[in-house]
C-alpha positions as CSV (number, residue, x, y, z in Angstrom):
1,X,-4.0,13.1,10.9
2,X,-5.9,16.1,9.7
3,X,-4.9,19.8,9.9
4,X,-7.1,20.6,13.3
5,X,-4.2,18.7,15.3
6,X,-5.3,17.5,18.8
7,X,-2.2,17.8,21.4
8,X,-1.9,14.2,23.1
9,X,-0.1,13.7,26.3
10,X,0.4,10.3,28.7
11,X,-0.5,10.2,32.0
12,X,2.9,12.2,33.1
13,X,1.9,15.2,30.6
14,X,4.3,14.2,28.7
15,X,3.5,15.5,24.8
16,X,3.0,12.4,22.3
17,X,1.7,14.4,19.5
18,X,4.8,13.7,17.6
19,X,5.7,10.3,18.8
20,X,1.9,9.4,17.6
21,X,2.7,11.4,14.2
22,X,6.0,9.4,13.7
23,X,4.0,6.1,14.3
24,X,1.9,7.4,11.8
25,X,4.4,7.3,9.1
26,X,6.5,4.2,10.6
27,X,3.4,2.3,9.6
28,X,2.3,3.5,6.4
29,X,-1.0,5.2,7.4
30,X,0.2,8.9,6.5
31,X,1.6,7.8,2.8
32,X,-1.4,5.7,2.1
33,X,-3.9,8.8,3.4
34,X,-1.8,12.1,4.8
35,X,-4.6,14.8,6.2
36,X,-7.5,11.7,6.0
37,X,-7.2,9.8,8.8
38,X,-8.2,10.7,12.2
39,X,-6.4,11.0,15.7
40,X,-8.8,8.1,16.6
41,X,-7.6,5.5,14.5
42,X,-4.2,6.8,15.2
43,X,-4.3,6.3,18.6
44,X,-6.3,2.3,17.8
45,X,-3.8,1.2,16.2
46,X,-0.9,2.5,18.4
47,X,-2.7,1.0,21.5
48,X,-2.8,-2.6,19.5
49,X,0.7,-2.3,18.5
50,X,1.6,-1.6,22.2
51,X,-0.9,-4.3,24.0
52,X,-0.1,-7.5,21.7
53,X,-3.7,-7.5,20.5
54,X,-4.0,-5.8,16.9
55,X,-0.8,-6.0,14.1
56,X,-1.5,-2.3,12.5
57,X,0.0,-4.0,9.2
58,X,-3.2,-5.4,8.2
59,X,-5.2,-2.6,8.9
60,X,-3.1,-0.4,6.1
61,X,-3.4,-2.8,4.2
62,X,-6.7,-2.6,3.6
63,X,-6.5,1.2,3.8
64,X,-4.2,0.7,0.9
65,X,-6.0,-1.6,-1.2
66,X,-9.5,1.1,-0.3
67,X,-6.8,3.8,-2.1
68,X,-5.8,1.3,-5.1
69,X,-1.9,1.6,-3.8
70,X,-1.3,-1.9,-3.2
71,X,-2.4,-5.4,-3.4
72,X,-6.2,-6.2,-3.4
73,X,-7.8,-7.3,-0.7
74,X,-8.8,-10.6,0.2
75,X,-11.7,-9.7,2.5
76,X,-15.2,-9.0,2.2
77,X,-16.1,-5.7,-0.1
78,X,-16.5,-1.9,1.6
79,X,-20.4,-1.5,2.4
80,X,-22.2,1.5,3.6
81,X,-23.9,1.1,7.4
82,X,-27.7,1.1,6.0
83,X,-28.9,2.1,9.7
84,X,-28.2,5.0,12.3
85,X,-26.6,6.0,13.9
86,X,-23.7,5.0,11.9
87,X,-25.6,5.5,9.0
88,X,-23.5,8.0,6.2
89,X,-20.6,6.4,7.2
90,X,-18.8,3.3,5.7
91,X,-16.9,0.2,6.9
92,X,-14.5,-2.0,5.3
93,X,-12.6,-5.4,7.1
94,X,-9.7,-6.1,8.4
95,X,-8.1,-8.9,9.3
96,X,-7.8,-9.8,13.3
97,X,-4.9,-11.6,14.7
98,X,-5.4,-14.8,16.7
99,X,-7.4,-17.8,16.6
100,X,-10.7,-16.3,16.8
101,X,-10.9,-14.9,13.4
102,X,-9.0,-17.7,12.2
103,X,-11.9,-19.8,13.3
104,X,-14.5,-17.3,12.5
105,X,-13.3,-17.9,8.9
106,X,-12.8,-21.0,8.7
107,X,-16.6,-21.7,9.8
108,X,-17.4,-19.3,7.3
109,X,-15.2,-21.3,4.4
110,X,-16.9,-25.0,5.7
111,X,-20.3,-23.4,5.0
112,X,-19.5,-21.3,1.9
113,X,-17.5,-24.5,0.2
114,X,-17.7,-27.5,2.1
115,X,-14.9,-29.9,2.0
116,X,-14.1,-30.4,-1.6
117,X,-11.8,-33.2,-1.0
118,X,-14.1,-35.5,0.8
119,X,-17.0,-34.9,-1.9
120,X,-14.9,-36.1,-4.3
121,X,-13.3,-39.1,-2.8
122,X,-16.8,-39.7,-2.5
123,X,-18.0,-39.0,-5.9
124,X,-15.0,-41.6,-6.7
125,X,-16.2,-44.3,-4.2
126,X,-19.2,-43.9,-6.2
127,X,-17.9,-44.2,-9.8
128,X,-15.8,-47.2,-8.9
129,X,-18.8,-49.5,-7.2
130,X,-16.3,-50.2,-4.4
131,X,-16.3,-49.6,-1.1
132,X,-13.7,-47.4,0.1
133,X,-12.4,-46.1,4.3
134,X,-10.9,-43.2,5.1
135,X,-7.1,-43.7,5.8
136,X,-4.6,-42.1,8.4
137,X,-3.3,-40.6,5.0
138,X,-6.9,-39.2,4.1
139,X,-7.4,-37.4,7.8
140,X,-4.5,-35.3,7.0
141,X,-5.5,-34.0,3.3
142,X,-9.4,-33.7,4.6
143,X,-7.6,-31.4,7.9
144,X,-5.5,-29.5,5.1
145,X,-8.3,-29.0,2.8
146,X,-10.8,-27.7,6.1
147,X,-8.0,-25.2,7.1
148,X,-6.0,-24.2,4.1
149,X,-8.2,-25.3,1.3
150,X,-11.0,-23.0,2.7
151,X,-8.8,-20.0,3.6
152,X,-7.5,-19.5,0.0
153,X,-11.0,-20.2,-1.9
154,X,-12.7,-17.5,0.8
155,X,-9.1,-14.9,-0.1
156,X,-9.3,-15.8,-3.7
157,X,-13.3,-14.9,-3.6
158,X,-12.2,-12.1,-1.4
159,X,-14.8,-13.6,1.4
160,X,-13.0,-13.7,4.2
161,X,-14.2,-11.6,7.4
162,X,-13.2,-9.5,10.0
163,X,-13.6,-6.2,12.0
164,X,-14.0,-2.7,10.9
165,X,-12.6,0.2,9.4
166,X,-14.6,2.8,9.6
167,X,-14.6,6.0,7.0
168,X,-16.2,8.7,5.2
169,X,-16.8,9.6,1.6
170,X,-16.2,13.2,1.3
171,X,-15.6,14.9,-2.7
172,X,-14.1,11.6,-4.1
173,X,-11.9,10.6,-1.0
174,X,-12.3,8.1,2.3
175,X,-11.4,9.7,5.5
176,X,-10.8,7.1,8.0
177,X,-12.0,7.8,11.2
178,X,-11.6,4.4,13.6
179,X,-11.8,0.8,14.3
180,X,-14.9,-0.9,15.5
181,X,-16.4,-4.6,16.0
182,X,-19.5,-6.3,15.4
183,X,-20.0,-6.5,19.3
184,X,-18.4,-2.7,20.1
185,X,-21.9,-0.9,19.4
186,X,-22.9,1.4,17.0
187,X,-23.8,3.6,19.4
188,X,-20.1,3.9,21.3
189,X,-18.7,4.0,18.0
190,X,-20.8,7.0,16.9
191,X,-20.2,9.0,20.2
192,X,-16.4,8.7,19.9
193,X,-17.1,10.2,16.3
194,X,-18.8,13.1,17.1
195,X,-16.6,13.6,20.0
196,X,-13.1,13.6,18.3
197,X,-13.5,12.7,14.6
198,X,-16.0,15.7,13.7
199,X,-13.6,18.0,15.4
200,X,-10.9,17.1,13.0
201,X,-13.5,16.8,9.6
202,X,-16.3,19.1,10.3
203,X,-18.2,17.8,7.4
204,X,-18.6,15.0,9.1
205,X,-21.4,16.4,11.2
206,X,-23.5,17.5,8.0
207,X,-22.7,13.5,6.8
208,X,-24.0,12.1,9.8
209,X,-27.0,14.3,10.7
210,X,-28.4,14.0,6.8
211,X,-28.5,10.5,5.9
């Protein structure tokens, strides 16, 4: 987290600054960006870890890949938000768990790509002059070629989609701030910002209010 530490206690009072800290480094947030990532994100990704609904795995892994640490990423390019009031800021996906991104995607790779395997058996039918049906054997490779065949062209055109990071450019490095999703609202997003996030990176304020 930054230097302008926030003291976090449960619902007991018990202190969870350093538990929160120690989750920090368990995950690999404060060796891919130590001082650049907020209390906010922090406390997303502990939450997810904690409910079952977010594996904080893939989320550094894009924060790694943003800091050219590890492996590229396989999901759709970092973009600046081109209207307010997140405007300033920038975003970059992550990778859900559970079968609504999967499906999400796999949409995405039917439309992008098609099904390659049937429009060649076709193309085939065609150069033969013979009439050809789709076997028990053919179902199978068409259901691989939907499912797997799509996810790897959309990771291997680094295409496939997600939910967001979202960070600041600041003197040549990202700060990452928190998590948000197409439906959470730009506005929400924004007022958690300038509530926490500008505390801990005042420069954030002058981001935010000129561009």
């Amino acid at each position: 987290m930054s230097r302008n530490k926030f003291s976090v206690t449960d619902s007991d009072g018990k202190d969870k600054s350093q538990e929160l800290a120690d989750f920090a480094k368990f995950i690999g947030l404060e060796s891919a960006a130590s001082g650049r990532y907020s209390l906010l994100l922090v406390l997303a990704l502990y939450a997810g870890l904690k409910s079952g609904h977010l594996n904080p795995a893939k989320v550094v892994h894009e924060i790694n890949a943003l800091e050219e640490l590890g492996a590229p990423s396989q999901l759709k390019a970092s973009a600046p938000f081109r209207h307010p009031p997140l405007q300033g800021l920038w975003h970059k996906h992550y990778l859900e768990d559970g079968l609504s991104a999967m499906a999400i995607n796999l949409k995405k790779g039917i439309l992008k790509f098609g099904i390659p395997f049937v429009e060649q058996r076709i193309l085939e039918a065609e150069a033969s002059g013979q009439k050809r049906y789709v076997s028990p054997e053919d179902v199978k490779l068409i259901a691989n070629d939907v499912v797997h065949g799509n996810w790897v062209r959309l990771g291997n055109a680094a295409a496939l989609t997600g939910e967001w990071i979202v960070y600041a450019q600041y003197q040549g490095a990202n700060y990452y701030l928190c998590l948000g999703k197409h439906d959470s609202g730009d506005q929400n997003l924004r007022m958690q910002i300038d509530t926490l996030c500008c505390q801990e990176f005042p420069f954030l304020t002058s981001i935010l209010n000129n561009a």
